[in-house]
C-alpha positions as a Markdown table, in Angstrom:
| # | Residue | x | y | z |
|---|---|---|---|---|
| 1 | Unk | -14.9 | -11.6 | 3.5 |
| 2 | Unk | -11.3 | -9.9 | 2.6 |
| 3 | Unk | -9.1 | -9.6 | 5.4 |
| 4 | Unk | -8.0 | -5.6 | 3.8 |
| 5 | Unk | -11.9 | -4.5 | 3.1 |
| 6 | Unk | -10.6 | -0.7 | 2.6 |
| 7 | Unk | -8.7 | -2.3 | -0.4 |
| 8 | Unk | -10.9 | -3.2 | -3.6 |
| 9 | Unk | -9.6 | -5.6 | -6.3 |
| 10 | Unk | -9.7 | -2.5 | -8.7 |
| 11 | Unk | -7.1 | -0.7 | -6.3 |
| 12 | Unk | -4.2 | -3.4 | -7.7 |
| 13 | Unk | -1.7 | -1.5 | -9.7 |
| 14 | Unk | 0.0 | -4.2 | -11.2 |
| 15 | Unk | 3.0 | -2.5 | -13.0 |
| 16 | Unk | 3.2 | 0.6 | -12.2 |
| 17 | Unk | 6.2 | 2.3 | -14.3 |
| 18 | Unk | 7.4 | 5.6 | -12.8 |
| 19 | Unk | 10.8 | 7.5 | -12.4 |
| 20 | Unk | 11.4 | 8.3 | -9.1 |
| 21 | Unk | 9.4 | 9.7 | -5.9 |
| 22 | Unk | 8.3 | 12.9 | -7.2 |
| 23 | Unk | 6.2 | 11.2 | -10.0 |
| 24 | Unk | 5.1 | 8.3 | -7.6 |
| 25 | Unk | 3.6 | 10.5 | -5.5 |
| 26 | Unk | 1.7 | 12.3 | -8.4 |
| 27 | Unk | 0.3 | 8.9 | -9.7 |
| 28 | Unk | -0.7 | 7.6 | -6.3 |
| 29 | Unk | -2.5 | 11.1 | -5.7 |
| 30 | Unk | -4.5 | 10.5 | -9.1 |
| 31 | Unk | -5.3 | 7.0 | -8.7 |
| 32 | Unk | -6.5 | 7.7 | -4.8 |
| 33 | Unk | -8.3 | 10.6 | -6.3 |
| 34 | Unk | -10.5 | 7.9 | -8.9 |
| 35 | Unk | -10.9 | 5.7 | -5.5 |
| 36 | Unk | -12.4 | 8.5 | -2.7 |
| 37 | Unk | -13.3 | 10.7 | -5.0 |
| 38 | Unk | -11.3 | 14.1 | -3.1 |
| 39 | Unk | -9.2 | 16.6 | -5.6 |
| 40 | Unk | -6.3 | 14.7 | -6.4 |
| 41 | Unk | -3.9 | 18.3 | -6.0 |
| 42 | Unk | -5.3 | 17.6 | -2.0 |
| 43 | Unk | -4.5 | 14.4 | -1.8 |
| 44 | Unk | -1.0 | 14.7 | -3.7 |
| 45 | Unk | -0.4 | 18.0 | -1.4 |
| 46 | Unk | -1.0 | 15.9 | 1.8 |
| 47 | Unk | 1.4 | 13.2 | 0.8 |
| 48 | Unk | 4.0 | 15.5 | -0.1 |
| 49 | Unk | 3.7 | 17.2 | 3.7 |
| 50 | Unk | 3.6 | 13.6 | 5.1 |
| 51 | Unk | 6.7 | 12.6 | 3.6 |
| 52 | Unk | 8.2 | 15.8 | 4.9 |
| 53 | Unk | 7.9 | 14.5 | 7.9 |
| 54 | Unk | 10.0 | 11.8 | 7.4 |
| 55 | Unk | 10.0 | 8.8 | 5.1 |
| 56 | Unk | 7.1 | 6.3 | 4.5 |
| 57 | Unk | 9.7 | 3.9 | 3.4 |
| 58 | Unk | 9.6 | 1.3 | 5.5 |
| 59 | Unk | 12.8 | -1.2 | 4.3 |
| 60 | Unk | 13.0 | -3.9 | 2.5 |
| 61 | Unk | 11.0 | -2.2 | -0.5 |
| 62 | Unk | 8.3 | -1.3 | 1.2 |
| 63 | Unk | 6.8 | 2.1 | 1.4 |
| 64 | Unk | 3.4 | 3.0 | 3.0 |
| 65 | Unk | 2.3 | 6.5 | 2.1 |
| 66 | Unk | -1.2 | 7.5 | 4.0 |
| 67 | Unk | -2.7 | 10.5 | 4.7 |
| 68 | Unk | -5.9 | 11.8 | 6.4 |
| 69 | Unk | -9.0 | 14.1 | 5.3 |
| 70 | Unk | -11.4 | 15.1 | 7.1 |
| 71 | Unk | -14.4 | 14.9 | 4.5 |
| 72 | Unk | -13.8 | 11.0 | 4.1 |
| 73 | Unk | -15.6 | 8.4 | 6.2 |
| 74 | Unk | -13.7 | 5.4 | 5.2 |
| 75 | Unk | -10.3 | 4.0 | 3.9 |
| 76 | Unk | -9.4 | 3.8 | 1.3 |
| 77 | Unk | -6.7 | 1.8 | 0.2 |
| 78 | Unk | -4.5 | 1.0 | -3.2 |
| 79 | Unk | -1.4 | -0.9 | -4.0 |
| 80 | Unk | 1.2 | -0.4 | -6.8 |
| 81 | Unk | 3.6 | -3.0 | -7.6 |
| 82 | Unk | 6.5 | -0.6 | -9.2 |
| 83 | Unk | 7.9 | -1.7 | -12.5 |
| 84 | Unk | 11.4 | -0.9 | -11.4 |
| 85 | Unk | 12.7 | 0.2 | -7.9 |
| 86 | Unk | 13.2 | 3.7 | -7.7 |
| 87 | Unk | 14.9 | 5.6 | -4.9 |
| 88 | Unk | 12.8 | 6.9 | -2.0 |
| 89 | Unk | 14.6 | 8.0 | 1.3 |
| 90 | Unk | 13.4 | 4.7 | 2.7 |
| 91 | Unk | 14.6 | 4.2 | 6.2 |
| 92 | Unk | 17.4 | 1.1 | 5.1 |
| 93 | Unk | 18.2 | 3.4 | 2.2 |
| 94 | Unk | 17.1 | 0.5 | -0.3 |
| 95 | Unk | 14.9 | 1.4 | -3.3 |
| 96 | Unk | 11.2 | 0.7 | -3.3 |
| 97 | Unk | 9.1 | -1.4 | -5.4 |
| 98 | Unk | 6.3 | -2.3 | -3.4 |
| 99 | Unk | 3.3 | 0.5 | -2.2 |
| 100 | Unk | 0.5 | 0.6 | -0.4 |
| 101 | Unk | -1.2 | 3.9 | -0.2 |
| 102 | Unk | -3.8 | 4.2 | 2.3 |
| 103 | Unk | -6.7 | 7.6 | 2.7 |
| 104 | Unk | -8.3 | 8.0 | 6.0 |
| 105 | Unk | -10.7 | 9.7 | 7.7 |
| 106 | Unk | -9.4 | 12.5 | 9.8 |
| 107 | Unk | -11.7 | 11.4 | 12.6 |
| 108 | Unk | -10.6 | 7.8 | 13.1 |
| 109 | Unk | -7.2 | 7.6 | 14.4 |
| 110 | Unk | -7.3 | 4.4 | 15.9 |
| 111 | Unk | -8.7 | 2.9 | 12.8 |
| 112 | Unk | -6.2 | 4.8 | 10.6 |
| 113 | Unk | -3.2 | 3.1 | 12.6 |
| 114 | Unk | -4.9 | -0.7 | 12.6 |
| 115 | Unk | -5.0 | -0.5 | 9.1 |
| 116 | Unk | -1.5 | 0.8 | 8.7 |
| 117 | Unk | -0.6 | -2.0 | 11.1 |
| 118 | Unk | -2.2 | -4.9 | 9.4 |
| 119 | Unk | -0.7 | -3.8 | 6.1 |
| 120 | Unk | 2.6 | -3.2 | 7.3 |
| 121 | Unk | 2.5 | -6.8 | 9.1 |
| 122 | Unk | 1.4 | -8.2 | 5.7 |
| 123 | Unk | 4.2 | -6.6 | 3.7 |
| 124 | Unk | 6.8 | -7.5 | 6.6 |
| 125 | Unk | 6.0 | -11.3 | 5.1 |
| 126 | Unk | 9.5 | -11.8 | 2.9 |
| 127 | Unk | 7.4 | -14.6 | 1.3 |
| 128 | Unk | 4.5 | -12.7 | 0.7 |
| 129 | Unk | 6.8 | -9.9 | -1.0 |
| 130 | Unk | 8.7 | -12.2 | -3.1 |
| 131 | Unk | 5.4 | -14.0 | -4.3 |
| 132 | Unk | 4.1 | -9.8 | -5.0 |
| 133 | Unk | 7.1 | -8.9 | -7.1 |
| 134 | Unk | 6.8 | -12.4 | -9.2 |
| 135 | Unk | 3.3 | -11.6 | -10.5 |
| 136 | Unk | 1.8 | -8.9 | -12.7 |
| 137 | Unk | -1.4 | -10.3 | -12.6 |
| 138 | Unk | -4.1 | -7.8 | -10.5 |
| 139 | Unk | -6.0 | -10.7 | -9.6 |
| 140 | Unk | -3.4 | -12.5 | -8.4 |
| 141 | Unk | -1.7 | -9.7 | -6.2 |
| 142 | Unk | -5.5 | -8.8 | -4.9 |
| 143 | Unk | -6.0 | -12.8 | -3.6 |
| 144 | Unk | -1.9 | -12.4 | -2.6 |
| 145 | Unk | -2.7 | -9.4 | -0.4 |
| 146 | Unk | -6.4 | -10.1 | 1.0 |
| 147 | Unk | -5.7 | -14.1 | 1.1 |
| 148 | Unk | -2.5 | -13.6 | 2.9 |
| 149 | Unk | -3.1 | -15.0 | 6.6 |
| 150 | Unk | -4.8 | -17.8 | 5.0 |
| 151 | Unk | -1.5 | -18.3 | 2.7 |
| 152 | Unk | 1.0 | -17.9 | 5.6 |
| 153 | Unk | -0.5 | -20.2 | 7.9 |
| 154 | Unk | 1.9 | -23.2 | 9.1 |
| 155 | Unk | 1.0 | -26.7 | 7.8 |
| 156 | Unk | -1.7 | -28.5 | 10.2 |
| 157 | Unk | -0.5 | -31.9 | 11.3 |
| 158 | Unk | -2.6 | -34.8 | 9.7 |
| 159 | Unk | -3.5 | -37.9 | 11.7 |
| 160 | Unk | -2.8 | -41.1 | 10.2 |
């Protein structure tokens, strides 16, 4: 079972090639729209007021934009591995290469910020991100993301 079930392996953006935030925003709002099935001008509207509210750049190249609606009864999650940084009023003032849009219900507030926590843990992973930005390959940034805590798990000790 994946360890991200709100993110299918047809949710991988593998090179994504956009010019800045504005535009970003717009494709994530048309791909999420294909995902959940809402009005993509809804979805792009609500990501738009979210980032009003401050940033959903994390640092390090990471940005999470989410947003909630009330007609969905899941998450829904994509990720977009940017063809080039662009600029995005990320917290460290770095550019951003690496997103992870997640939809939620409007209902499920503790579910919306465990799945926000679980990816932001993942993407806090500097090995992880570096192994993300090497590869273009969707099925390889799917197993990346969803095989993650089996990837990042120390060595076990063999007995001889």
């Amino acid at each position: 079972m994946t360890a991200l079930p709100f993110l299918p392996p047809e949710a991988i953006i593998p090179t994504l090639k956009v010019s800045g935030k504005k535009q970003l925003l717009q494709e994530l709002a048309s791909r999420g729209s294909q995902l959940s099935g809402l009005p993509e001008p809804r979805i792009h509207d609500q990501l738009v007021e979210r980032e009003a509210l401050g940033s959903t750049g994390t640092g390090e190249g990471i940005a999470l934009p989410h947003a909630r609606f009330r007609e969905l009864t899941r998450i829904h999650g994509l990720f977009a591995r940017l063809d080039k940084p662009i600029p995005f009023d990320a917290v460290d003032g770095q550019p951003v290469d690496l997103v992870f849009l997640i939809l939620s219900p409007e209902e499920g507030n503790a579910v919306h910020l465990k799945a926000l926590a679980e990816v932001s843990r993942r993407l806090r992973d500097r090995d992880l991100c570096e192994r993300l930005r090497g590869s273009t390959n969707r099925e390889a940034l799917y197993a990346l993301l969803t095989g993650w805590e089996v990837a990042s798990q120390p060595p076990q000790a063999v007995a001889v």
